[in-house]
PDB file of N, CA, C and O in Angstrom:
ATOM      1  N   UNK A   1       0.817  -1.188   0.000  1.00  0.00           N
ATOM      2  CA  UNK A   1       0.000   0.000   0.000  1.00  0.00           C
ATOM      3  C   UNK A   1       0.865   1.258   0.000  1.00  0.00           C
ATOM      4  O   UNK A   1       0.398   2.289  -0.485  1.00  0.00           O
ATOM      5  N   UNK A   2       2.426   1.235   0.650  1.00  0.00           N
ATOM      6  CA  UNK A   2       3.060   2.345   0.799  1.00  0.00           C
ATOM      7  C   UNK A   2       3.701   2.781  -0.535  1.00  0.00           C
ATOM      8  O   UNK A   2       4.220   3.883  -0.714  1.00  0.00           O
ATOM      9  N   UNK A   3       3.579   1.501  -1.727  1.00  0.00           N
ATOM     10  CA  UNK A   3       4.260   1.927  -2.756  1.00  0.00           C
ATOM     11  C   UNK A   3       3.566   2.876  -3.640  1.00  0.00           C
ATOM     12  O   UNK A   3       3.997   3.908  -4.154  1.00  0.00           O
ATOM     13  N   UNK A   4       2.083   2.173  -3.736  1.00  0.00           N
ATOM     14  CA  UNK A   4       0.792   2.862  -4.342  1.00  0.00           C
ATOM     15  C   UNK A   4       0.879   3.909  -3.737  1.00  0.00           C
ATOM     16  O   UNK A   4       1.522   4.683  -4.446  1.00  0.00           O
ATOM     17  N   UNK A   5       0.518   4.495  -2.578  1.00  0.00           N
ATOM     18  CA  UNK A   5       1.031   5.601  -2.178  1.00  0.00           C
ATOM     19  C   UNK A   5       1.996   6.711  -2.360  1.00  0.00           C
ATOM     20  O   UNK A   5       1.824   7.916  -2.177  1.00  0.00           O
ATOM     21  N   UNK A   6       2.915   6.146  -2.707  1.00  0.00           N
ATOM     22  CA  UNK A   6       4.142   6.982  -3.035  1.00  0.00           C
ATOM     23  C   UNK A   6       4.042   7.224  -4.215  1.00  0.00           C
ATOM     24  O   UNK A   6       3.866   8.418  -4.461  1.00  0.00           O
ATOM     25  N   UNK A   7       4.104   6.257  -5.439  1.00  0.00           N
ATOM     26  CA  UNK A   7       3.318   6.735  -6.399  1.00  0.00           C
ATOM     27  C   UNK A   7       2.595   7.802  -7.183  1.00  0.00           C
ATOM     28  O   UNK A   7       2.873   8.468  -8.181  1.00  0.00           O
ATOM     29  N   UNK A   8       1.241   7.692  -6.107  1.00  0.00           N
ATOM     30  CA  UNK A   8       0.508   8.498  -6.509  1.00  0.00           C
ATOM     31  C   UNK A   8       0.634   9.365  -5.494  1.00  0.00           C
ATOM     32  O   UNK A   8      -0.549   9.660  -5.326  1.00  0.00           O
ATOM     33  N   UNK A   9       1.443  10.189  -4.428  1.00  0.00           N
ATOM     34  CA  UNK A   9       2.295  11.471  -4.516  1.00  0.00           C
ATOM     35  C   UNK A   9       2.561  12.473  -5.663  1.00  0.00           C
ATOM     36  O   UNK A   9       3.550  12.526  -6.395  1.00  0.00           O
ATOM     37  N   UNK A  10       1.581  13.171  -5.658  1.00  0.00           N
ATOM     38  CA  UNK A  10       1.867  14.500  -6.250  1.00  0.00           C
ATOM     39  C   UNK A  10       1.118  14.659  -7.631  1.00  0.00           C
ATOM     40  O   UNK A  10       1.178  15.695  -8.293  1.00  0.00           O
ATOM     41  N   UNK A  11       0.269  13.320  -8.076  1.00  0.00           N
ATOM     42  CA  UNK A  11      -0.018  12.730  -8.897  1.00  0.00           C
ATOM     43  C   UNK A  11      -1.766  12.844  -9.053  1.00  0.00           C
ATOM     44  O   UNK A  11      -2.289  13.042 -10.150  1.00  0.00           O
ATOM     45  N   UNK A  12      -2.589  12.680  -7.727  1.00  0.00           N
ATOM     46  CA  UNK A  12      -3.782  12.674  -7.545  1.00  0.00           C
ATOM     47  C   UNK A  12      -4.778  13.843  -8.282  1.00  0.00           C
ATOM     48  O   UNK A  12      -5.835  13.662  -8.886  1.00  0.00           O
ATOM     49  N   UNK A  13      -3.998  15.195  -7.987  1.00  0.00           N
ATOM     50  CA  UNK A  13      -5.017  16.398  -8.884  1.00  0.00           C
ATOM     51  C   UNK A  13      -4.991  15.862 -10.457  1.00  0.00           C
ATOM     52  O   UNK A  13      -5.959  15.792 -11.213  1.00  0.00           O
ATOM     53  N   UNK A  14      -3.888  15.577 -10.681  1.00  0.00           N
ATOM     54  CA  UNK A  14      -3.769  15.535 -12.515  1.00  0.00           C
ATOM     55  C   UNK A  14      -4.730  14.187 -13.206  1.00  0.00           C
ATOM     56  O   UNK A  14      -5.390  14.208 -14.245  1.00  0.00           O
ATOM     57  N   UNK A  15      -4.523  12.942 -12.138  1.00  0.00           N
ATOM     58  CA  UNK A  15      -5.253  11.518 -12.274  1.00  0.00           C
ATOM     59  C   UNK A  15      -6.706  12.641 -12.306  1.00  0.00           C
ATOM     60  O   UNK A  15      -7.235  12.889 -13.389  1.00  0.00           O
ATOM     61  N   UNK A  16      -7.095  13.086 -11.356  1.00  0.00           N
ATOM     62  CA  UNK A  16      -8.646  13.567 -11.357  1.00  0.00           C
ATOM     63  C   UNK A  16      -8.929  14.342 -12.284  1.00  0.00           C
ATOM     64  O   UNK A  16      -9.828  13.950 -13.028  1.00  0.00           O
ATOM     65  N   UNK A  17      -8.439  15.389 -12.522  1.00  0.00           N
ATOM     66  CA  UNK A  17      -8.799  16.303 -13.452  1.00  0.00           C
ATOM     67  C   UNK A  17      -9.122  15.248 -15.335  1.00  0.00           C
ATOM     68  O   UNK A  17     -10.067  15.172 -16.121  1.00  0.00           O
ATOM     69  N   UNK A  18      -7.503  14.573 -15.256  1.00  0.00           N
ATOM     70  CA  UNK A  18      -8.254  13.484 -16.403  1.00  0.00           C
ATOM     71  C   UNK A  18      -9.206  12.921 -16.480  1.00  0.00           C
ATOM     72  O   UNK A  18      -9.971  12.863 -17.443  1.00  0.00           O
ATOM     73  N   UNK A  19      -9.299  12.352 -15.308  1.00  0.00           N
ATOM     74  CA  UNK A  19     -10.931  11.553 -15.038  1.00  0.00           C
ATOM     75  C   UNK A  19     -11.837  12.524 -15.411  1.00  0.00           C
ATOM     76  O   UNK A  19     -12.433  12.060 -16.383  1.00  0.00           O
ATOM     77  N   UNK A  20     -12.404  14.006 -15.069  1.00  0.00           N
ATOM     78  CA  UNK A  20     -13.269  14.382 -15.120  1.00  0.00           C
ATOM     79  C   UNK A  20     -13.384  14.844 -16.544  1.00  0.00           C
ATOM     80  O   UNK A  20     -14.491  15.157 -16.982  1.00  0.00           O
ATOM     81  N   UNK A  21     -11.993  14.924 -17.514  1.00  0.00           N
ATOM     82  CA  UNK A  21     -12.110  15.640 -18.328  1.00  0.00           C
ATOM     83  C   UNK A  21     -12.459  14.378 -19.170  1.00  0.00           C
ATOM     84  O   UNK A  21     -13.108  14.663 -20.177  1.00  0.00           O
ATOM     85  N   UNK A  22     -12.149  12.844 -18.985  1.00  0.00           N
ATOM     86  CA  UNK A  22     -12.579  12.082 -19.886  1.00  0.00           C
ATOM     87  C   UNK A  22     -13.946  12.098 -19.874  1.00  0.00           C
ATOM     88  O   UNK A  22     -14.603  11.949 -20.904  1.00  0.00           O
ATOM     89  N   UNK A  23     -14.549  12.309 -18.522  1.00  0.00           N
ATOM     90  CA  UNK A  23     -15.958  12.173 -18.546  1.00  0.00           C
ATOM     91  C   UNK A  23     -17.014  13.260 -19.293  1.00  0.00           C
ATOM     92  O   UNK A  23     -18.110  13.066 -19.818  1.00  0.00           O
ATOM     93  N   UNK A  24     -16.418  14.173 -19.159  1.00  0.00           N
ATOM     94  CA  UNK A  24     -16.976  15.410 -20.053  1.00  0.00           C
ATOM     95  C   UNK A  24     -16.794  15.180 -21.389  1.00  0.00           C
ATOM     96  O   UNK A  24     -17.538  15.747 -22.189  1.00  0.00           O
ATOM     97  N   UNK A  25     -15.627  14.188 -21.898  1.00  0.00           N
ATOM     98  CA  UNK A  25     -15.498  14.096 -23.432  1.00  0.00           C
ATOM     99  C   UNK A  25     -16.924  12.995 -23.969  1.00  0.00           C
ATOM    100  O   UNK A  25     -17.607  13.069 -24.990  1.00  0.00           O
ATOM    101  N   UNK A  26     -16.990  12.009 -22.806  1.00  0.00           N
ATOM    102  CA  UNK A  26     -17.635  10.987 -23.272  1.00  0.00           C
ATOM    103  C   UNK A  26     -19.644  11.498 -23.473  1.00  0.00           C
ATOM    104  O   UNK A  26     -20.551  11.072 -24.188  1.00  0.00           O
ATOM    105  N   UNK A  27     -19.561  12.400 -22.587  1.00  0.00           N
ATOM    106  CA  UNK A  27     -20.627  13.216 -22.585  1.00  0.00           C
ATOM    107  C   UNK A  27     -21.139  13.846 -23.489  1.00  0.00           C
ATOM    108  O   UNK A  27     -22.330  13.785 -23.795  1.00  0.00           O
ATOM    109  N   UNK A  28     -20.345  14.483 -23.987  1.00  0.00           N
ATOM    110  CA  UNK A  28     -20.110  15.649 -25.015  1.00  0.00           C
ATOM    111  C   UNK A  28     -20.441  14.515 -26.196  1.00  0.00           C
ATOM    112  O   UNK A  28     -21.515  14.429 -26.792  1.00  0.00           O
ATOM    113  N   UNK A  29     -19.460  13.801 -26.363  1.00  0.00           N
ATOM    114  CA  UNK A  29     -19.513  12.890 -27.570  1.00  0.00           C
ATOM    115  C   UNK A  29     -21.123  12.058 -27.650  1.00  0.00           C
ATOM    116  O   UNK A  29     -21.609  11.667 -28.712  1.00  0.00           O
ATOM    117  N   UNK A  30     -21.766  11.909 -26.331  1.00  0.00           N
ATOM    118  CA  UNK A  30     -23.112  10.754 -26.578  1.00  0.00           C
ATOM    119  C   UNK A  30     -24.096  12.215 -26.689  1.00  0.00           C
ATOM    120  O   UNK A  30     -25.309  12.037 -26.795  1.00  0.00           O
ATOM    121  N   UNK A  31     -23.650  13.419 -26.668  1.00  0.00           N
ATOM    122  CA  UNK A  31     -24.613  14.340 -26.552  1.00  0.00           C
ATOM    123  C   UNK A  31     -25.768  14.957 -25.671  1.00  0.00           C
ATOM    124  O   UNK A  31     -26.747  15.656 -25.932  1.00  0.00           O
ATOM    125  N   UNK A  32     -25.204  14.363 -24.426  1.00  0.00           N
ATOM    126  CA  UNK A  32     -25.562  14.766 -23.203  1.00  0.00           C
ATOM    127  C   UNK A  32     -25.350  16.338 -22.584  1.00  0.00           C
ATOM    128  O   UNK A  32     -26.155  16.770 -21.758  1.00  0.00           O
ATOM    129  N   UNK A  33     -24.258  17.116 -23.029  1.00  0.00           N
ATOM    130  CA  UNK A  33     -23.671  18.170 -23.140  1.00  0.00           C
ATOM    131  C   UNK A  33     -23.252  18.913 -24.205  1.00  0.00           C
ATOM    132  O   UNK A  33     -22.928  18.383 -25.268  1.00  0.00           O
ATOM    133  N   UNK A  34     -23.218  20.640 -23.933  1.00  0.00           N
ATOM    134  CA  UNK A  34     -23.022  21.019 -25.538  1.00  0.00           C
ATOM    135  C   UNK A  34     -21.355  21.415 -25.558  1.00  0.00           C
ATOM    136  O   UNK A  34     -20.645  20.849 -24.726  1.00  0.00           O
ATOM    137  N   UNK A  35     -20.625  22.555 -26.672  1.00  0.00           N
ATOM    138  CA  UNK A  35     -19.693  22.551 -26.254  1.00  0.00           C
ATOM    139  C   UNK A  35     -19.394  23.257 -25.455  1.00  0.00           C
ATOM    140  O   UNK A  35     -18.410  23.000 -24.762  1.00  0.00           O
ATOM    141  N   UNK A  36     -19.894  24.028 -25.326  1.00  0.00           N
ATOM    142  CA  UNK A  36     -19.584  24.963 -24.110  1.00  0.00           C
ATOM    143  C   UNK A  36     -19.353  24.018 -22.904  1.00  0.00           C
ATOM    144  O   UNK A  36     -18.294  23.905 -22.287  1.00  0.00           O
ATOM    145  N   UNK A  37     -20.126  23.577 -22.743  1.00  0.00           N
ATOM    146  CA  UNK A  37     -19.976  22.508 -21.030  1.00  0.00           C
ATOM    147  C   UNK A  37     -18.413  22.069 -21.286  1.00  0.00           C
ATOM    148  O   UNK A  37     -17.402  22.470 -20.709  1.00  0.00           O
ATOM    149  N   UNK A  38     -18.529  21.290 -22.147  1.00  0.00           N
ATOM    150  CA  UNK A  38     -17.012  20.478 -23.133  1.00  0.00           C
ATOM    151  C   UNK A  38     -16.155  21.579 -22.334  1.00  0.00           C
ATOM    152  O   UNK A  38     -15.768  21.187 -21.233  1.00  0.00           O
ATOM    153  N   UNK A  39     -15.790  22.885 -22.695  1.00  0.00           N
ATOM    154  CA  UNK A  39     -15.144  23.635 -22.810  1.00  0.00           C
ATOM    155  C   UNK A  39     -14.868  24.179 -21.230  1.00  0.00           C
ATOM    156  O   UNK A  39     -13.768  24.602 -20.876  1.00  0.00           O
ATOM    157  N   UNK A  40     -15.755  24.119 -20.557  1.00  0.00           N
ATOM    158  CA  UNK A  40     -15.924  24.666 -19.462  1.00  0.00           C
ATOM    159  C   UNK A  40     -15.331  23.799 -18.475  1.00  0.00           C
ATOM    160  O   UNK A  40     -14.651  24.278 -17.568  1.00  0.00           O
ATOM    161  N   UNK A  41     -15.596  22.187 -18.612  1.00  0.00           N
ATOM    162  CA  UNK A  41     -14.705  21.223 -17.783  1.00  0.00           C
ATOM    163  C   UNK A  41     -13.601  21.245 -18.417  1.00  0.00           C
ATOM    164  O   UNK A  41     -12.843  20.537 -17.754  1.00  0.00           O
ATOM    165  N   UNK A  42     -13.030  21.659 -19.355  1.00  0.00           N
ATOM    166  CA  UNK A  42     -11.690  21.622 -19.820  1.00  0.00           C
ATOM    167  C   UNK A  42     -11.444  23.184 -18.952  1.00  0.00           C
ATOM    168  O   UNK A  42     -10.433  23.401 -18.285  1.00  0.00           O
ATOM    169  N   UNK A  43     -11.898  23.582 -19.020  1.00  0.00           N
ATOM    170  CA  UNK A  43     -11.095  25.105 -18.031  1.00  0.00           C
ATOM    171  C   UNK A  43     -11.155  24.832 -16.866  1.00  0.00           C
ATOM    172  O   UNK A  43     -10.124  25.245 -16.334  1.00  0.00           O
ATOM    173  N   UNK A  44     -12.043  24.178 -15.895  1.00  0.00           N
ATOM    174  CA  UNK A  44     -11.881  23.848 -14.578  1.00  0.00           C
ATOM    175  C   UNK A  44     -11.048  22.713 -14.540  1.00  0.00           C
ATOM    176  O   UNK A  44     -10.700  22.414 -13.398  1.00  0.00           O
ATOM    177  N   UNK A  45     -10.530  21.835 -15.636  1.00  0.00           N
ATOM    178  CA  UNK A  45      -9.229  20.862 -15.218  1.00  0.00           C
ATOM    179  C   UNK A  45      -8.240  21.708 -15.163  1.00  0.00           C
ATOM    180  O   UNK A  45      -7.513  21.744 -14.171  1.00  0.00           O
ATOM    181  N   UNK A  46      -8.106  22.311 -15.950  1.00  0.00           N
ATOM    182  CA  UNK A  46      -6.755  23.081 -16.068  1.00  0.00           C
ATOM    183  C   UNK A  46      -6.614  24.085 -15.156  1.00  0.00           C
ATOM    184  O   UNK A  46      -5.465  24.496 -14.992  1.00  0.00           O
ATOM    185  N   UNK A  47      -7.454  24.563 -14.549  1.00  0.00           N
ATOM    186  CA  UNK A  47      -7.433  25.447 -13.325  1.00  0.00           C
ATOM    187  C   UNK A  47      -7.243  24.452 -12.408  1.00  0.00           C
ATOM    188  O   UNK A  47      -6.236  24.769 -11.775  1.00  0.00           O
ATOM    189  N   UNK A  48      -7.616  23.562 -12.058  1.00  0.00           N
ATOM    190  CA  UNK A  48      -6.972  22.832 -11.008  1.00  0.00           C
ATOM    191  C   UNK A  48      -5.429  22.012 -11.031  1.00  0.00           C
ATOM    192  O   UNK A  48      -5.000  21.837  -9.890  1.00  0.00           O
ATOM    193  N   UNK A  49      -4.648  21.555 -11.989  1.00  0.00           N
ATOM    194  CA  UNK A  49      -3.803  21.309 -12.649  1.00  0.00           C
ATOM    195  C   UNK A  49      -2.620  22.941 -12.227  1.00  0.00           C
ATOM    196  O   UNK A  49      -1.533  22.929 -11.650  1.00  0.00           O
ATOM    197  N   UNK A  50      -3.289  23.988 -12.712  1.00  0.00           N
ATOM    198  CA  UNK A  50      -2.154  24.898 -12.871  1.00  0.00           C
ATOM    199  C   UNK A  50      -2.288  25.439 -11.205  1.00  0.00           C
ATOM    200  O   UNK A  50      -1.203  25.957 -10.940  1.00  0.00           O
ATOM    201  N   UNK A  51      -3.103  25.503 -10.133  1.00  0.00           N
ATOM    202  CA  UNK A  51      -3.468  25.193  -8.997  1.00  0.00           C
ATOM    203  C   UNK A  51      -2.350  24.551  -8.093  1.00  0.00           C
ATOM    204  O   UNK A  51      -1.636  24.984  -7.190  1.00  0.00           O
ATOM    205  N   UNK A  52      -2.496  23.384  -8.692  1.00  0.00           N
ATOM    206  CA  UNK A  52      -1.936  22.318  -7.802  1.00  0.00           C
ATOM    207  C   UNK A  52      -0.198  22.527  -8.274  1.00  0.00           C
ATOM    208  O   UNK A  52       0.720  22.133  -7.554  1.00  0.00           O
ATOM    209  N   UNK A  53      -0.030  23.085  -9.356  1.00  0.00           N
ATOM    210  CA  UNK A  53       1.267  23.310  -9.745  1.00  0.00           C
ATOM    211  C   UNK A  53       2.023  24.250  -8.826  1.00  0.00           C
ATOM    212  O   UNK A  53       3.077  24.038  -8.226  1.00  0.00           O
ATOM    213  N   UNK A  54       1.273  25.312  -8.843  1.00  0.00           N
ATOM    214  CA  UNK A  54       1.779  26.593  -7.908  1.00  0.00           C
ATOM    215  C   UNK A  54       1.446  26.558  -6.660  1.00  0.00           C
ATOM    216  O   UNK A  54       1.898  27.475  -5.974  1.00  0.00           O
ATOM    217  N   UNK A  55       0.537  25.478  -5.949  1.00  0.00           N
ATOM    218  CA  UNK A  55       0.815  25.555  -4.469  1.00  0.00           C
ATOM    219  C   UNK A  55       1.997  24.432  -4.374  1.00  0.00           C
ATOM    220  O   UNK A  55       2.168  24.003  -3.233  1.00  0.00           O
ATOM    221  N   UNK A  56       2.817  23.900  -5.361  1.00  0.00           N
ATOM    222  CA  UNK A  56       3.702  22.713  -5.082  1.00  0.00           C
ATOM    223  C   UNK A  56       4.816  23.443  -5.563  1.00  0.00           C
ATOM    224  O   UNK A  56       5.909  23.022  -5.186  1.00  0.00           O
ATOM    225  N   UNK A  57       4.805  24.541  -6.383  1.00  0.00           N
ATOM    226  CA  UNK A  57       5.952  25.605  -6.430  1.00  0.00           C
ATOM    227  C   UNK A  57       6.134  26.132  -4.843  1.00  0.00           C
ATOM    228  O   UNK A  57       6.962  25.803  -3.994  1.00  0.00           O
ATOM    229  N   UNK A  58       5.196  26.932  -4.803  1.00  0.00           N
ATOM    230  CA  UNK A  58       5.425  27.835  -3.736  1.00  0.00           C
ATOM    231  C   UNK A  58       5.508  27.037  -1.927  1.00  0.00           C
ATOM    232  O   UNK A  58       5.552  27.819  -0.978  1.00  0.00           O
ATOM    233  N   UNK A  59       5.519  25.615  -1.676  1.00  0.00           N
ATOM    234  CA  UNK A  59       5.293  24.703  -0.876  1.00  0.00           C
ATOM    235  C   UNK A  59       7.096  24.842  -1.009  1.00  0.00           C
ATOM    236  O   UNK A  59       7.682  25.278  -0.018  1.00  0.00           O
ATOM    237  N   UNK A  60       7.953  24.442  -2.307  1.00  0.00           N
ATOM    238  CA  UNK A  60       9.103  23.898  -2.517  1.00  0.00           C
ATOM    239  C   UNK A  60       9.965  25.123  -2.175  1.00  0.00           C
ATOM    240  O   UNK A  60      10.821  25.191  -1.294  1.00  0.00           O
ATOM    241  N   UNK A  61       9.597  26.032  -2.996  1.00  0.00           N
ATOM    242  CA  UNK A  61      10.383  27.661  -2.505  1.00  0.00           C
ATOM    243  C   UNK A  61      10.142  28.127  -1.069  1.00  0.00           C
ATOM    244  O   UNK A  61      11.084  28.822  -0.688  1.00  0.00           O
ATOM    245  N   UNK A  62       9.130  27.962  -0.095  1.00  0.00           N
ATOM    246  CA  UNK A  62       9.067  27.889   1.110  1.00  0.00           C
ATOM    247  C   UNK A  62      10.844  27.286   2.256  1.00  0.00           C
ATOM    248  O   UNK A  62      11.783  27.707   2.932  1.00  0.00           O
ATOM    249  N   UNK A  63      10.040  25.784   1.568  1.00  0.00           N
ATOM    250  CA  UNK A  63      11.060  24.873   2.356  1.00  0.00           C
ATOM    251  C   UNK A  63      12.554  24.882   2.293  1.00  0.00           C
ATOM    252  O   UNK A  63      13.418  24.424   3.040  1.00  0.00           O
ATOM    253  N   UNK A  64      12.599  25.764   0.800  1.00  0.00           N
ATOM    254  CA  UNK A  64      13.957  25.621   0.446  1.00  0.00           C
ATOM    255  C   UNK A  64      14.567  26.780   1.091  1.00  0.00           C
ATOM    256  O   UNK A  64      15.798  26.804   1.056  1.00  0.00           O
ATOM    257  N   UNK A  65      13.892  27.871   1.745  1.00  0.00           N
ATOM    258  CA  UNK A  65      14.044  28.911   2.303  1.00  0.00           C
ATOM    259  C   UNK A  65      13.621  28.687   3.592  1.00  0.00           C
ATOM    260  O   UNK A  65      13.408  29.691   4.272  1.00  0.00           O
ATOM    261  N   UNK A  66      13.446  27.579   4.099  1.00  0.00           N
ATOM    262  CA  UNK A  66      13.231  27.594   5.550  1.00  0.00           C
ATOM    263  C   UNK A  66      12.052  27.895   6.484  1.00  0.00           C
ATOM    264  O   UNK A  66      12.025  27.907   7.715  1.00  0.00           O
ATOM    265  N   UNK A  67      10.921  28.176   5.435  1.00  0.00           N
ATOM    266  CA  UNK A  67       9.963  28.746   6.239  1.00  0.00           C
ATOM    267  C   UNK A  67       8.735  28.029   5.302  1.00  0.00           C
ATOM    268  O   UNK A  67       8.492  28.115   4.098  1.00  0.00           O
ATOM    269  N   UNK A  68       8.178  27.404   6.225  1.00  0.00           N
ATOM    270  CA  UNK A  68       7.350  26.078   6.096  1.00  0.00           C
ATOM    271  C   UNK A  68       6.237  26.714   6.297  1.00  0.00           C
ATOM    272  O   UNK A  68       5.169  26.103   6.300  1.00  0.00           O
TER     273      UNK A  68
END
């Protein structure tokens, strides 16, 4: 379990955001959604993605400076 774990360290926002964005494709594609929706879960993946980037920047520039 500790390997899976380690693993998926640092990994979990980007796994999800795919997930949601496959699900919006598959949507989109059976026509459940228009594109806009399409478009709109593609901007909330990537807002969470560029999110999770810069609190793991600014987490690393913290520590590397000593102040946690």
């Amino acid at each position: 379990m500790n390997k899976l774990r380690e693993f998926l360290k640092g990994k979990k926002t980007y796994i999800t955001a795919a997930i949601g964005l496959l699900g919006a494709v598959v949507a989109w594609a059976d026509g459940d959604i228009n594109t806009t929706a399409l478009l709109a879960a593609l901007w909330a993946a990537a807002q969470a993605c560029f999110i999770r980037a810069g609190v793991a920047n600014e987490v690393q520039k913290n520590s590397e400076q000593g102040t946690a």
